[in-house]
C-alpha positions as CSV (number, residue, x, y, z in Angstrom):
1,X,-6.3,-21.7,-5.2
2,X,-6.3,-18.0,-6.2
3,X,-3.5,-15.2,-4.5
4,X,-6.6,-14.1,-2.0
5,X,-7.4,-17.5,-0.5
6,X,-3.4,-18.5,-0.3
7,X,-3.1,-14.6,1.5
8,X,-5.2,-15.5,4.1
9,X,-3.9,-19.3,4.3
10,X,-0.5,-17.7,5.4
11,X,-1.0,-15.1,7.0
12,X,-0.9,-14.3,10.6
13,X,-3.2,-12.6,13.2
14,X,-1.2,-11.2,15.9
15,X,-3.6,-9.3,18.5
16,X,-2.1,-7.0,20.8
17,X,0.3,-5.6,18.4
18,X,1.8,-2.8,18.1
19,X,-0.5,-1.7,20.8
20,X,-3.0,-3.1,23.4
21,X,-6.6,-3.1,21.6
22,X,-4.7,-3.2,18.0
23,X,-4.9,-7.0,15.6
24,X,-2.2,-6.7,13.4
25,X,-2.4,-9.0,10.6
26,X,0.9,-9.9,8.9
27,X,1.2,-10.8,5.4
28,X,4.5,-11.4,4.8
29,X,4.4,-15.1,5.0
30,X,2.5,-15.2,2.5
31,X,4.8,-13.1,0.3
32,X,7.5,-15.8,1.9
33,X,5.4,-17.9,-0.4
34,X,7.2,-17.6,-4.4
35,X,4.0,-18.5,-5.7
36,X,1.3,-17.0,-3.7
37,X,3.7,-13.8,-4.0
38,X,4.0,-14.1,-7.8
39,X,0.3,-14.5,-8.0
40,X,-0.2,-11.4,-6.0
41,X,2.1,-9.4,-7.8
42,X,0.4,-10.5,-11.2
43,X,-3.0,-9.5,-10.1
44,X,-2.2,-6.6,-8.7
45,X,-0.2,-5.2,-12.1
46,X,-3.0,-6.0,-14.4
47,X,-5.8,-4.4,-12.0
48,X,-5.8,-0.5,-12.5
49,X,-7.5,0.8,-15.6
50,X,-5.2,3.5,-18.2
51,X,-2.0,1.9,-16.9
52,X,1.1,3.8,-14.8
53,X,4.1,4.7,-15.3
54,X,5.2,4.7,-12.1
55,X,4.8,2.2,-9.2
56,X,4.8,3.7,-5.4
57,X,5.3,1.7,-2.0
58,X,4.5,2.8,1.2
59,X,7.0,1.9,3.6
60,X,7.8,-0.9,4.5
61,X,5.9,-4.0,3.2
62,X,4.4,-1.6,0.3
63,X,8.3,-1.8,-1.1
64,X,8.0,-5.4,-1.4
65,X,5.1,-4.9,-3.5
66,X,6.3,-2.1,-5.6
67,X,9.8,-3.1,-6.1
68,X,8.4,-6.6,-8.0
69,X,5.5,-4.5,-9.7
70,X,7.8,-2.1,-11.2
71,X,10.0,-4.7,-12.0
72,X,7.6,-7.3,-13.7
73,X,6.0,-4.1,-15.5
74,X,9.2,-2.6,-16.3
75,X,7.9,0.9,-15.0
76,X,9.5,3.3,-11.7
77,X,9.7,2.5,-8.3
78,X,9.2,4.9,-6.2
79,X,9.8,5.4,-1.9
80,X,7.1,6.6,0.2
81,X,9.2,7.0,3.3
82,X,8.4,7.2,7.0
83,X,9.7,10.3,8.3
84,X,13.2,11.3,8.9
85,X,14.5,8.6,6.6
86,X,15.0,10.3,3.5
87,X,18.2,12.8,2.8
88,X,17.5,16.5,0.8
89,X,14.7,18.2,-0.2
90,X,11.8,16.4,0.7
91,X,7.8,17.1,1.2
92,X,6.1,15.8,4.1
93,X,2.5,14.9,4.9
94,X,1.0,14.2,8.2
95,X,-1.9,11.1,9.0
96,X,-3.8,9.5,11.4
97,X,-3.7,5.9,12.3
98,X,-5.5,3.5,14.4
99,X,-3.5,4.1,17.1
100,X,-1.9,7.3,16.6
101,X,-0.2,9.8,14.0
102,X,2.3,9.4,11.9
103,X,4.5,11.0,8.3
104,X,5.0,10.1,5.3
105,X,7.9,11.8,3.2
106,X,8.4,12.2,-0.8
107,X,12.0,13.7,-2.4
108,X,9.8,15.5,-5.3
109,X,12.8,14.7,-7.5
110,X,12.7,11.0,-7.4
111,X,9.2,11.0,-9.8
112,X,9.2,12.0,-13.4
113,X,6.6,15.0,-13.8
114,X,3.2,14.2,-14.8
115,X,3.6,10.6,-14.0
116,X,0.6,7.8,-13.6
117,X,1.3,6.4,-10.1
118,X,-0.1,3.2,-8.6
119,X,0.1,2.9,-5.0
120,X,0.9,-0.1,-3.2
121,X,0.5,-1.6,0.4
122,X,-0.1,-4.6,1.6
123,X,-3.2,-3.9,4.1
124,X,-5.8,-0.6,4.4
125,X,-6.9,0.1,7.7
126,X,-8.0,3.3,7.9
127,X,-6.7,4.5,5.1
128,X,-4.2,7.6,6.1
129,X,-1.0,6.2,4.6
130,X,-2.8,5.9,1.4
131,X,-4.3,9.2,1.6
132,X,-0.8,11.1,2.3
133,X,0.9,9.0,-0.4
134,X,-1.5,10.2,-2.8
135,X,-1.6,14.1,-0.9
136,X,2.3,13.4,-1.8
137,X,2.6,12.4,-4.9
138,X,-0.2,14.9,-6.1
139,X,1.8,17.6,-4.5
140,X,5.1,16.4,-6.6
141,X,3.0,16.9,-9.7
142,X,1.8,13.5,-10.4
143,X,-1.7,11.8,-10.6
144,X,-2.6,8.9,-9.0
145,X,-3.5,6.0,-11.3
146,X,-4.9,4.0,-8.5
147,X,-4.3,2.0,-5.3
148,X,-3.3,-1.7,-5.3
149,X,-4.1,-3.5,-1.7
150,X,-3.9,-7.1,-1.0
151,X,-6.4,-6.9,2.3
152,X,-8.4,-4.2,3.3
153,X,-9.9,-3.9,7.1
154,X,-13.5,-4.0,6.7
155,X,-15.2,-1.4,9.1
156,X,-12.0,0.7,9.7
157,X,-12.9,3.3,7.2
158,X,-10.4,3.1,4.8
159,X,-12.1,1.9,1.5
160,X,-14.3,4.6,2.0
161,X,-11.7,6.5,2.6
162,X,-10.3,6.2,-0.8
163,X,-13.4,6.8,-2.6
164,X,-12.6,8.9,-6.0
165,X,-9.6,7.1,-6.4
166,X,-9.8,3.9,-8.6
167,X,-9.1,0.8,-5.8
168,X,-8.2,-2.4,-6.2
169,X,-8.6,-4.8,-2.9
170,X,-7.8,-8.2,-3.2
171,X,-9.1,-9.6,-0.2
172,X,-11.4,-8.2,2.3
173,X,-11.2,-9.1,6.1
174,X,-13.6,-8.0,8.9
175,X,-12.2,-5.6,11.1
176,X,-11.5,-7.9,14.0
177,X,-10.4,-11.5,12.5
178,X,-10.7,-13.4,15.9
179,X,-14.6,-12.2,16.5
């Protein structure tokens, strides 16, 4: 069975959550799983064309992902934090979600100049956190490489949303799984 199928074997669809109207789907079961995570992980470093030298999670299941990617490619993590969690000097970008707005926050000084980043989360919705990580990192002096996601939303925008930037989805899931 390949990472995608064994993603949505464990995962959960939790409706209601974190507000009424809103299905969240959690995949961190399935990153519970050493080999459905491994397998994940292994797609997801060898997916992005030209390489990077540095690998970016958005907080806080996209540090699960980056910390193992950096690892098993022996490349930089970086933090992508929410706001207010990050000490010094840091850049912050606002976003919209599904259900609100948010921030995402960068310390410039953690990422080598000119750096190739690929950014990691584990779903896309409608794609804001992606889009500020990369407003972020692009404002720190760095290129995006790419974007890694394990599931995308279908119908919530944010694949299109990402268009220009080289993407790499490994499952994709209609927008409302119990329909």
């Amino acid at each position: 069975m390949d990472a995608a199928a064994r993603v949505l074997e464990l995962s959960e669809t939790i409706p209601d959550f974190p507000k009424p109207g809103i299905v969240f789907r959690d995949l961190t079961p399935a990153f519970a799983d050493p080999t459905t995570f491994r397998a994940v992980v292994d797609e997801l470093a060898h997916s992005i064309d030209g390489g990077f030298d540095v690998v970016a999670g958005i907080e806080a299941r996209g540090f699960l992902l980056a910390s193992a990617l950096a690892y098993s490619t022996n490349t930089h993590l970086l933090a992508i934090r929410k706001e207010g969690k990050l000490p010094g000097d840091v850049i912050r970008e606002e976003y919209a979600l599904e259900y609100g707005t948010a921030a995402l926050e960068l310390k410039p000084s953690s990422i080598p100049a000119r750096s190739r980043v690929l950014v990691v989360d584990d779903v896309l919705a409608t794609g804001g956190s992606c889009l500020a990580a990369a407003r972020l990192i692009e404002r720190a002096g760095s290129d995006i490489a790419g974007f890694g996601i394990v599931m995308a939303l279908d119908g919530l925008g944010g694949v299109e949303a990402l268009t220009g930037y080289e993407l790499r989805v490994l499952l994709h899931e209609p927008t409302d799984p119990l329909a």
